[in-house]
Backbone bond lengths (Angstrom), bond angles and torsions (degrees), N, CA, C in turn:
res aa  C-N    CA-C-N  psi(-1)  N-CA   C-N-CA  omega(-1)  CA-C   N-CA-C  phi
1 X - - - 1.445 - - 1.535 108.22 -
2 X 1.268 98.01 124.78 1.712 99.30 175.80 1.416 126.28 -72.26
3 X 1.252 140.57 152.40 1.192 129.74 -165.07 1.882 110.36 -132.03
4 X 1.542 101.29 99.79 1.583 113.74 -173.80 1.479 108.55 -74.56
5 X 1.175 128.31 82.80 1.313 136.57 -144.54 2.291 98.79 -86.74
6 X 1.339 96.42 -24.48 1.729 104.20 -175.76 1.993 78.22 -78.53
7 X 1.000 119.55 -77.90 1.759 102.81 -158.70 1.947 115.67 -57.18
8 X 1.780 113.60 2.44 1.434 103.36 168.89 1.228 92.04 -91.30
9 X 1.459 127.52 -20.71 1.818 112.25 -169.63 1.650 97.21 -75.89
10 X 1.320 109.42 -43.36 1.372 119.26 179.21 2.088 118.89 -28.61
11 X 1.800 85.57 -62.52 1.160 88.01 -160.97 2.250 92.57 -78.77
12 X 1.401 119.51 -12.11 1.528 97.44 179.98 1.069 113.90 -74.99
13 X 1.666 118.06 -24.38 1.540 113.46 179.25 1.490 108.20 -55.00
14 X 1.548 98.07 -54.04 1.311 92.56 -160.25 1.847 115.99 -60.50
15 X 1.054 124.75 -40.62 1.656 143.96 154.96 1.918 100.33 -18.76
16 X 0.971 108.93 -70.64 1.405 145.77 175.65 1.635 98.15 -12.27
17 X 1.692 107.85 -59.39 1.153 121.03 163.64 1.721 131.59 -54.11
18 X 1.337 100.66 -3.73 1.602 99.09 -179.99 1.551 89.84 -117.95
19 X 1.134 124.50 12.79 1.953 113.56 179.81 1.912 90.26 -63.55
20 X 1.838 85.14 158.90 1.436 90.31 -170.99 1.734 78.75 -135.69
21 X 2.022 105.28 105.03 1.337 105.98 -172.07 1.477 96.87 -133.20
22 X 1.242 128.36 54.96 1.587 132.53 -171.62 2.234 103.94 -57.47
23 X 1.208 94.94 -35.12 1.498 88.08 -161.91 1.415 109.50 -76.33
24 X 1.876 103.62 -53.15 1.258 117.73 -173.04 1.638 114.43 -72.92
25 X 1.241 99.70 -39.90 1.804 109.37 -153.21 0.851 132.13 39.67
26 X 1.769 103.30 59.85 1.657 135.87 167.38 0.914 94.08 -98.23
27 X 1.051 143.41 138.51 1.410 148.81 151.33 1.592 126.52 -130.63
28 X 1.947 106.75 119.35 1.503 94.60 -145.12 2.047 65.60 -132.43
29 X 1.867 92.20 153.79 1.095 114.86 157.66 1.243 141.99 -119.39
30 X 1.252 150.14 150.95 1.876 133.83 -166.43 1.449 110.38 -131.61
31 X 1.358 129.73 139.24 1.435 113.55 145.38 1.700 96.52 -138.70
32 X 1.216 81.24 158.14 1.414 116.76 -160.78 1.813 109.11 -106.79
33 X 1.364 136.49 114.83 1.339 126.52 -169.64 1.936 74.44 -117.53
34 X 1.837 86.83 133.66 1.871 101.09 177.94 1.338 111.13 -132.95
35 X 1.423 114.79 146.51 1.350 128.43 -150.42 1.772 113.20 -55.29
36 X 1.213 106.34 -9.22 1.494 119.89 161.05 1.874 121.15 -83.78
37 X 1.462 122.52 -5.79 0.936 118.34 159.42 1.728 102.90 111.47
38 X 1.345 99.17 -11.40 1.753 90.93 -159.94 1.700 93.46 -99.36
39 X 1.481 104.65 173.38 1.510 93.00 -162.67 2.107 84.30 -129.63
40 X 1.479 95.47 137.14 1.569 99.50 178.51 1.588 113.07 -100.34
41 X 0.941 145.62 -179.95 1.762 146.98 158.40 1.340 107.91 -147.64
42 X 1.074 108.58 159.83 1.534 129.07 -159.60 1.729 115.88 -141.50
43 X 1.151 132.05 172.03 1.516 126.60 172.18 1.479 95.00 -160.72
44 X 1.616 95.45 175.26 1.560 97.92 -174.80 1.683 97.76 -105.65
45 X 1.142 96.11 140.38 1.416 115.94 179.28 1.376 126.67 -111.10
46 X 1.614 127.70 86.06 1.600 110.98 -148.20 1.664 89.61 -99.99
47 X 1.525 116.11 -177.04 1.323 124.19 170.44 1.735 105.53 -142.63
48 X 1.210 102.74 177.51 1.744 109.99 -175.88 1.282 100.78 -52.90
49 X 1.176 122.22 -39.60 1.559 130.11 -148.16 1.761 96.35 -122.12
50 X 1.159 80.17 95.72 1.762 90.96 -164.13 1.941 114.61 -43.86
51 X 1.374 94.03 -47.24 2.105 89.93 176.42 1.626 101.63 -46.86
52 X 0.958 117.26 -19.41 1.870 86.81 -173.69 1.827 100.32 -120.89
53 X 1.244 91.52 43.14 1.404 102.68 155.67 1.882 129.93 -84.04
54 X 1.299 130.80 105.53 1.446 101.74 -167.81 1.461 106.82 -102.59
55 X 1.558 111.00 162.80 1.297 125.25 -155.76 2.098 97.16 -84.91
56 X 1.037 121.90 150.59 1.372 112.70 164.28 1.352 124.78 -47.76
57 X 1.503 116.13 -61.29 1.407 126.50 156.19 1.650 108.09 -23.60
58 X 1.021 122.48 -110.28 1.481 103.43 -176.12 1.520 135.22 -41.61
59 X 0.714 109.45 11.73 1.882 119.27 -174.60 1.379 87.69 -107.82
60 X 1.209 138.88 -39.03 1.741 131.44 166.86 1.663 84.36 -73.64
61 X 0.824 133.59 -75.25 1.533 116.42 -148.39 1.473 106.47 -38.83
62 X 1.518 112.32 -69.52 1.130 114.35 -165.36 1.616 127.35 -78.97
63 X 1.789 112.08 -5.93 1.337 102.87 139.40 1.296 139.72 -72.21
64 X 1.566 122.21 3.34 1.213 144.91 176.24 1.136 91.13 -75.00
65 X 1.548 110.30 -104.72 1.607 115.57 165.47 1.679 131.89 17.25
66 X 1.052 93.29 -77.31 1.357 124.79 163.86 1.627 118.91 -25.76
67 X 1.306 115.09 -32.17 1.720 153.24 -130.25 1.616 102.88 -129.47
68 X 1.474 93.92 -36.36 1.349 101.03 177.24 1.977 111.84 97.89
69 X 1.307 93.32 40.85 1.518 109.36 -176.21 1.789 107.04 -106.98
70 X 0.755 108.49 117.59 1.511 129.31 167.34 1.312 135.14 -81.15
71 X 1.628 113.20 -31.95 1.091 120.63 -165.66 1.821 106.97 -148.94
72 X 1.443 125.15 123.94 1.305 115.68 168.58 1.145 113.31 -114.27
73 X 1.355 106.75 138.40 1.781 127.11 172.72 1.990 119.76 -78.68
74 X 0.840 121.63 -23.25 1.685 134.24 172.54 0.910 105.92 -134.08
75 X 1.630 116.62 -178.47 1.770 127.38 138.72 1.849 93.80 -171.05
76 X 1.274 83.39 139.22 1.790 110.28 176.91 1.443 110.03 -92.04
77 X 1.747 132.34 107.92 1.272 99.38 169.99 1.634 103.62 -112.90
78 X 1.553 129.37 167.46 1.246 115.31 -168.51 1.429 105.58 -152.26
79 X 1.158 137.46 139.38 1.735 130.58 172.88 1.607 94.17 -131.11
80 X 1.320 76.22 174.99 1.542 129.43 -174.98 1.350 110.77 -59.88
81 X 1.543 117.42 -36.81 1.653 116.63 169.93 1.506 125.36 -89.85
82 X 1.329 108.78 -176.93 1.803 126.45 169.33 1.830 105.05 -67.12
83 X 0.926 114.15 -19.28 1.541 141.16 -177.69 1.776 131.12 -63.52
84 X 1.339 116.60 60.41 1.821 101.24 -171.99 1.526 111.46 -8.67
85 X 1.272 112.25 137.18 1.121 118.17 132.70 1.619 142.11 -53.34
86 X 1.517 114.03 124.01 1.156 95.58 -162.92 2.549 96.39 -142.08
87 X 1.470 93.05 120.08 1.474 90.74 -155.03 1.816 101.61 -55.25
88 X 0.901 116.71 -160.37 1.676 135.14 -176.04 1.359 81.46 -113.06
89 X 1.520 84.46 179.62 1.668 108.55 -175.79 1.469 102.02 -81.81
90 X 1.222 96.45 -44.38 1.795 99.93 -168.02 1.656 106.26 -61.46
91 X 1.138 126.69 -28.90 1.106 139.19 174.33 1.801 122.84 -79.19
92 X 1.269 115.27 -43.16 1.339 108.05 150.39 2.060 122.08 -59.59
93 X 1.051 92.41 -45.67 1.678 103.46 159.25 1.566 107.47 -16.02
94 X 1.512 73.49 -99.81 1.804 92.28 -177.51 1.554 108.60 -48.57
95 X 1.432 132.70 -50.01 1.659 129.98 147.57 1.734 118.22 2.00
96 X 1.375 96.25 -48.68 1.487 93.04 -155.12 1.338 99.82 -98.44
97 X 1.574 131.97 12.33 1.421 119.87 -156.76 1.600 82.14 -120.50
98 X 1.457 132.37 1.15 1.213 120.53 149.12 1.759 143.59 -148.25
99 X 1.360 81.68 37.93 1.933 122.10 -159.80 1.677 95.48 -118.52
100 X 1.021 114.32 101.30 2.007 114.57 141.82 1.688 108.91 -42.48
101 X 1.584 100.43 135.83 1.500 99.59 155.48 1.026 119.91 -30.74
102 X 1.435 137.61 -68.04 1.219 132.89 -170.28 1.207 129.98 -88.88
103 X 1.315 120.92 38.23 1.426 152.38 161.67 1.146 118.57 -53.47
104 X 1.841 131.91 91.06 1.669 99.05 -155.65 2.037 96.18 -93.42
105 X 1.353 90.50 154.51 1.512 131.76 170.22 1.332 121.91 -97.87
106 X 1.366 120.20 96.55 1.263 137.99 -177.52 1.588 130.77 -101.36
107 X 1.716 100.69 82.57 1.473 109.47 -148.38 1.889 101.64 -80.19
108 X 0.957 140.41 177.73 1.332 124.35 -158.55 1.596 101.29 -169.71
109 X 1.246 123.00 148.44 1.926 115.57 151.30 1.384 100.90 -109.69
110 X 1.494 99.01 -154.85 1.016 94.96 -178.30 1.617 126.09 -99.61
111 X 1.209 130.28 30.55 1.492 147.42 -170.62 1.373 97.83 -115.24
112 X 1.503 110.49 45.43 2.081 80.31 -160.45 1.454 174.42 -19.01
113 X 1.936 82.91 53.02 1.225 98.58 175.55 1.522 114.26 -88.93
114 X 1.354 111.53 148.51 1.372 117.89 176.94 1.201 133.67 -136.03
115 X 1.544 112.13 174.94 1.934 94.42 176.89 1.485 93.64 -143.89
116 X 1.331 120.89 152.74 1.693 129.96 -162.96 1.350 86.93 -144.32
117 X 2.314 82.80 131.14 1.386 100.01 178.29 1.585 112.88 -133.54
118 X 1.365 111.66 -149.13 1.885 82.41 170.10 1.758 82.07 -122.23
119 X 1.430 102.13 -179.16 1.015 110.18 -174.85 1.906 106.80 -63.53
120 X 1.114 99.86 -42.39 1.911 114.58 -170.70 1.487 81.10 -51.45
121 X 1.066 143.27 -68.92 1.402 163.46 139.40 1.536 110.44 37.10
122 X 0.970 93.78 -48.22 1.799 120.87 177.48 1.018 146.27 -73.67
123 X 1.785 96.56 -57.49 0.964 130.29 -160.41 1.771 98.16 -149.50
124 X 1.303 105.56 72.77 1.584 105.00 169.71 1.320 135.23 -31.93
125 X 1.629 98.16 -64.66 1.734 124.22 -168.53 1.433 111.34 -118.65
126 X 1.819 114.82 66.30 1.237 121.03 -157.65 1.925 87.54 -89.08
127 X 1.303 100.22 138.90 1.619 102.91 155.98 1.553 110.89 -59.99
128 X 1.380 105.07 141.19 2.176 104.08 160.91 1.414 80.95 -146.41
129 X 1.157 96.41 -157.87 1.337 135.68 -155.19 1.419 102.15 -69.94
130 X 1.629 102.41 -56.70 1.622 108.19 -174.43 1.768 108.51 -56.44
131 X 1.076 127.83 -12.29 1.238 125.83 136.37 1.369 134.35 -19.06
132 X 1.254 106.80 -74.35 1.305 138.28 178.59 1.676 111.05 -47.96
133 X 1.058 128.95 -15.19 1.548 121.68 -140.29 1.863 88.30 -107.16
């Protein structure tokens, strides 16, 4: 599957515009290209009480999910500043529970300049499953 990386930046900018960032006024956008072809987006969603704030990145993941997605092939992330984007932990976390290492990650500001990494890239020593065993 080919990966049109100008229409995932496309569609996070545009996403970008529905972030709901009253406290911080960070404002970050996501899309997500999934092994079914369809492409998800996400925004950051903060609250008074900052822990139950969610990151854009996962708000595409887990409306993916949600969808019945298992597996993602890209992801665009993009903010509001001169500044890469760069996910949280909790967000590479959840990243890795449905991202291949070599999943590329296309961190972005808002000038659309960017830099692409792989997921391992990121997140070296991600916990999974094989953990678990």
């Amino acid at each position: 599957m080919e990966i049109n990386e100008q229409n995932l930046f496309d569609i996070a900018f545009k996403a970008m515009d529905h972030a709901y960032a009253p406290y911080s006024n960070y404002t970050v956008g996501a899309a997500i290209l999934c092994d079914d072809g369809k492409i998800y987006s996400g925004v950051n969603i903060e609250n008074a009480s900052y822990g139950l704030t969610n990151c854009a990145e996962r708000t595409a993941i887990f409306k993916a999910v949600s969808e019945g997605v298992k597996e993602i092939k890209a992801i665009v992330i993009v903010n509001g500043t001169s500044e890469m984007s760069k996910p949280c932990g909790a967000c590479r976390q959840v990243m890795s529970e449905f991202m291949k290492a070599d999943t590329p990650v296309f961190l972005a500001n808002n000038t659309n300049q960017y830099k692409e990494f792989t997921f391992k890239e990121i997140l070296p020593l991600a916990f999974s499953d094989k953990d678990m065993d």
